[in-house]
N, C-alpha and C positions, 0 to 999 in steps of 0.2 A: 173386612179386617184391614186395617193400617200397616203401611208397612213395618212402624215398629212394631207393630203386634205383632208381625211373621216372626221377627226377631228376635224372638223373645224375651224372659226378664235380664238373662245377662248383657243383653244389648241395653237395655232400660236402666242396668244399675251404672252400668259405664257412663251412659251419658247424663244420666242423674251425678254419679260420684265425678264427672267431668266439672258440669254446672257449679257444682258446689266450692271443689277445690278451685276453681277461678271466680268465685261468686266471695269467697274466703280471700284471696291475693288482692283484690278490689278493694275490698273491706278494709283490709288491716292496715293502711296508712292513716282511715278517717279513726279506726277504733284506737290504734294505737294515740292521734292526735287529741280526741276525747280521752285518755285513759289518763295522758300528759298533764290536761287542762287542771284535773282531780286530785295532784300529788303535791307533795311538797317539792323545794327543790334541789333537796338530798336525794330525793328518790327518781330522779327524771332520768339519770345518764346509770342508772344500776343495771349491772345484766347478770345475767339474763333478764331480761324485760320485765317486767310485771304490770301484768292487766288490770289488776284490780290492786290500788293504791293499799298499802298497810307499810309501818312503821314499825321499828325496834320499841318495844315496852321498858321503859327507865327504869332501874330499881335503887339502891342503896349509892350514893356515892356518882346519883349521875349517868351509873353506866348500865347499859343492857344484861337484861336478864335472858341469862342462857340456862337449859336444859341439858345436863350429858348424865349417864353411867344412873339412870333414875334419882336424877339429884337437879336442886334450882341451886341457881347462883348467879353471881355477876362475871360479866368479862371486862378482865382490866388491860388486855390490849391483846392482838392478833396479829401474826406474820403469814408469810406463805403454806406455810405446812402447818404451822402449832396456833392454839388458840388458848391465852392465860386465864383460868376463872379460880373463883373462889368458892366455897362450898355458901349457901345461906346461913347454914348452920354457924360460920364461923363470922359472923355479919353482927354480930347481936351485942358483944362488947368492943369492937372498933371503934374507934374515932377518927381513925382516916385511916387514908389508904399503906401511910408506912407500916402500920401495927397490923395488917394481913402479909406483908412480905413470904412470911413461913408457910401461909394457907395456900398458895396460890400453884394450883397445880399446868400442867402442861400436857396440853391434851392434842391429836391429830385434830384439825380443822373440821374433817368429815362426821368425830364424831361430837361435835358441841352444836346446839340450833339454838339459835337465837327467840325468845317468844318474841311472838308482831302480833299487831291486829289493824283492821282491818283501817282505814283511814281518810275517807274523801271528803275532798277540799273545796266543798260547796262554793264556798267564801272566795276562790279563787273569780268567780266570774262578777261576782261584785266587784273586787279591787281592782279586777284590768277594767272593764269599762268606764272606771274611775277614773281610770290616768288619760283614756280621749275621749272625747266628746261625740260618744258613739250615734249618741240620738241623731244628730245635728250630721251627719257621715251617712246614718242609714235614710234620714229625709232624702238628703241630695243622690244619694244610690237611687231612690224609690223612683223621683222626683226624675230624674234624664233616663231609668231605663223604661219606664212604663210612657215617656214621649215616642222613646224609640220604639217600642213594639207595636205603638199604634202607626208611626211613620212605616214602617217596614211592612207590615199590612196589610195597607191602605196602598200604600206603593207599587208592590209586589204583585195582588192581586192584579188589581188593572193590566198590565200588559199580560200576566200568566191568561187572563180570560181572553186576549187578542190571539194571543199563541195558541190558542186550544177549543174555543168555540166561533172564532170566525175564518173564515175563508178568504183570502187576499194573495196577491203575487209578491213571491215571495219571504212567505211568512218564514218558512222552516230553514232558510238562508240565514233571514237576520237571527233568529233564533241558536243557531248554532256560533255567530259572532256573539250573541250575549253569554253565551257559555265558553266561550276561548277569554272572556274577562275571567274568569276562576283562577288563569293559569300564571296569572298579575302577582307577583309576592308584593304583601299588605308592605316590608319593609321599603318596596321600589317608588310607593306612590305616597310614603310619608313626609317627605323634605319636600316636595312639590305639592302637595295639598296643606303644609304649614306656612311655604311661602302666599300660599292662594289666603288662608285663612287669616294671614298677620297684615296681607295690603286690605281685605275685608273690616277687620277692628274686631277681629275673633274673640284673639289669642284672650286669655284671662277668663273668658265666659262657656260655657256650657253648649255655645251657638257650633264648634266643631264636632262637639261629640251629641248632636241631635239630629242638625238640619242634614246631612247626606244620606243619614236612613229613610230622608223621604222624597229618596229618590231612586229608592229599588237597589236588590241585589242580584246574582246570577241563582244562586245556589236555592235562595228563598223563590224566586220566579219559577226555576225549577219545579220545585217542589208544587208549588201551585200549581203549573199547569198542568204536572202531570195528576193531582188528583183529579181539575175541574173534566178531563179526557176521559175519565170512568163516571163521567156522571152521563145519560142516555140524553143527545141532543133531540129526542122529542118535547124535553122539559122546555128548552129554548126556542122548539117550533111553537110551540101552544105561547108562549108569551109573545112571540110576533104575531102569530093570527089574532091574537085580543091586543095588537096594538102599543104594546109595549117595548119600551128601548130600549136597547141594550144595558144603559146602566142599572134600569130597573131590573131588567130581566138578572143581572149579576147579584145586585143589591138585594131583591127580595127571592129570589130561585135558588141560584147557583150559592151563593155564601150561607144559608140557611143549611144548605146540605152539605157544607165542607169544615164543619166542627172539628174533624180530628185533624185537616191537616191546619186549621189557624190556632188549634191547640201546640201543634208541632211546632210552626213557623215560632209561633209567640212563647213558648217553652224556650225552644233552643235563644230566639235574641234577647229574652232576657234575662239568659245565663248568660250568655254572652256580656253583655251590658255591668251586670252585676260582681263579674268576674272581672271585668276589665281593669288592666294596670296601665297598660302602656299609653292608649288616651287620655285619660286624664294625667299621666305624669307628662304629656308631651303641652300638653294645653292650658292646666291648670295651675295658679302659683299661690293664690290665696289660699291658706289654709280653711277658713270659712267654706271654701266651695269644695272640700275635700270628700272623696269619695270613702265606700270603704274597706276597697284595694288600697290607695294613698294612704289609711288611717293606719292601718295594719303595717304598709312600709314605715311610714314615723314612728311608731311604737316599736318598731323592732331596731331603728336607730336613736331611740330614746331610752328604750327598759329592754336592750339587748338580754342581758344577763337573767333576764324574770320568763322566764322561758315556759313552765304555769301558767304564766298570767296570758303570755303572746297566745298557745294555744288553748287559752279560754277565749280569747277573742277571738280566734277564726274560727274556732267551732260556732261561734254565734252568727259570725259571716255567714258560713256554709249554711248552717242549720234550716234558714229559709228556704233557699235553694233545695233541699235536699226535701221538707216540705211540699214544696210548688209539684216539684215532680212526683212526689207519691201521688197525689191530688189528680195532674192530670197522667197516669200512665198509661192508663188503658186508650183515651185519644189521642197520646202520643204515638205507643205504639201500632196504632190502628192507624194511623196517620203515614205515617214514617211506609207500614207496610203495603196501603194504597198506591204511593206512588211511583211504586214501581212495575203497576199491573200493567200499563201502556208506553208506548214508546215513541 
C-alpha cells in the first residue's frame, strides 16, 4: 500500500482540492485572455468579470430591456442607487422618449436586471489578424525557432555525452565551471554580445538569434547528461567490442533511448524561442523579419485601444504553444523527471 493510501481519503482530497485550486490560479489569466478575445469592447473592463461574453438586449428607443416587479421594460438611465424604467405596457403609443416622462418609475438598482444574452465575437480573430501580417510573423517564429532547437541539440548533446559516458581527467571539474555559467545574468552579456554581433555584420539579420544555440547551453547540457547517466554503460561496452565510435555509439545507442529528455530539451527552447521578445527587439529592425512577440508589441502600439482584437492575437500566439505541449507531456514530464535520478 502507498503511502497515500496509509493516508487515507482526506489526505487525497486535500491534495486533489490543493492541485486543483492552483491548477484553477494558472488557468485564469490564459481563460480570462480568451474570454477578452470573444467580447465586444463595452464588455472587456465590466466587473465583476464575465467569462462567457453576453450583452444587454435593445428594445424600444435604443435602450435595454430590463425585468423588475414581474414586469419588462426599458431603462432610460441608471445612478448609484436607482435605476429609471418604463413599464412595456406603456411603450406602445410613445413616440419618444419625452411623451413617457410620467411612466418612468424609480426603482432600487438591486431590484431591476437587465435581459443579456449570450454573445461571442468569433469575428474578433479575423479582424486582428487583419490588421498584422500574422502569416508572414508566424513563418519567421517557425522559421529561427525550429533552427534553434536543432542547434541546441545537436549542441548540447555532444559534450552532455563527454560528461556522462567517458572517463577523462578532470571531467567533473570542468563540468562544474560549465554550470557556474548559469549564474551569468542574460542582461550582463547583452551589450557585449551586441557589440560582438554589430563588428560581425549581424545586427538586422536573424544570424544573432540562431548561431550561439549551436554552441550549447549549461542548463540543456545538464539536462542531458544527467539523463544519458541512467542509461546502463553496458549499451556503450557492446558498441566498442563491435567496433564502433563513440559518435556512432551516441548517434545510433544512446539518443535512440533519450526520447523524453530531447522532447524536454526541444519543448522547453522552443518555448523559449517562440516566446521571445527581447532578441529579436535587440536585433531586429525590419519589420519583414518580425517575429510574433515584436508583432503583438506593434499591434499594441498601433490598435492600443482594440483590446478584443490584441487578445485575439495572443491567444493565437499562445495557442500553438500550448498545443506543442499537450502533444508532448508525457515525454516531457518523464524527461524533466529522469534527470534527476543521478548526480
Amino acid at each position: 500500500m502507498s503511502v497515500v493510501d496509509r493516508r487515507g481519503p482526506l489526505h487525497r482530497a486535500l491534495v486533489w482540492g490543493a492541485l486543483i485550486v492552483g491548477g484553477a490560479v494558472y488557468a485564469a489569466p490564459f481563460a480570462w485572455m480568451v474570454s477578452t478575445s470573444l467580447k465586444v469592447e463595452e464588455s472587456v473592463f465590466r466587473f465583476p468579470p464575465e467569462w462567457v461574453p453576453r450583452i444587454d438586449v435593445m428594445g424600444a428607443f435604443d435602450r435595454p430591456i430590463v425585468h423588475f416587479e414581474d414586469q419588462r421594460g426599458i431603462e432610460i438611465k441608471r445612478s448609484d442607487e436607482y435605476v429609471y424604467v418604463v413599464p412595456e405596457s406603456a411603450l406602445e403609443d410613445a413616440a419618444d422618449l419625452d411623451a413617457l416622462e410620467e411612466q418612468v418609475h424609480r426603482l432600487p438598482i438591486a431590484s431591476v436586471a437587465r435581459e443579456r444574452v449570450t454573445d461571442i465575437r468569433w469575428g474578433n480573430y479575423a479582424a486582428a489578424l487583419r490588421r498584422f501580417p500574422f502569416h508572414r510573423y508566424l513563418m519567421n517564429t517557425l522559421f529561427i525557432s525550429i533552427l534553434v532547437v536543432v542547434g541546441t541539440t545537436l549542441s548540447c548533446c555532444l559534450p552532455a555525452y563527454g560528461f556522462s559516458r567517458l572517463q577523462w581527467r578532470g571531467r567533473d571539474t570542468i563540468f562544474v565551471l560549465v554550470l557556474c555559467t548559469l549564474m551569468i545574468p542574460a542582461s550582463v552579456l547583452l551589450l557585449p554580445q551586441f557589440i560582438l554581433f554589430r563588428k560581425l555584420g549581424w545586427i538586422g539579420t536573424y544570424a544573432p538569434l540562431i548561431v550561439p544555440h549551436f554552441f550549447g547551453n549549461a542548463f540543456d547540457i545538464f539536462l542531458f547528461r544527467q539523463f544519458f547517466m541512467t542509461i546502463p554503460h553496458d549499451i556503450s561496452d557492446a558498441g566498442r567490442v563491435d567496433g564502433a565510435s563513440e559518435l556512432r555509439i551516441l548517434f545510433q545507442m544512446i539518443i535512440p533511448l533519450s526520447k523524453p529528455v530531447i522532447a524536454t530539451v526541444g519543448l522547453m527552447t522552443f518555448m523559449y524561442c517562440w516566446l521571445d521578445f527581447m532578441g529579436p527587439l535587440v536585433y531586429i529592425s525590419d519589420e519583414r523579419l518580425y517575429t510574433l512577440a515584436l508583432g503583438l508589441q506593434q499591434f499594441l502600439g498601433r490598435h492600443g485601444s482594440d483590446w478584443s482584437g490584441l487578445m485575439a492575437a495572443a491567444t493565437t500566439t499562445v495557442v500553438p504553444i500550448i498545443f506543442l505541449f499537450l502533444m508532448l507531456q508525457r515525454l516531457f514530464v518523464q524527461g524533466i523527471a529522469v534527470t534527476g535520478v543521478k548526480g
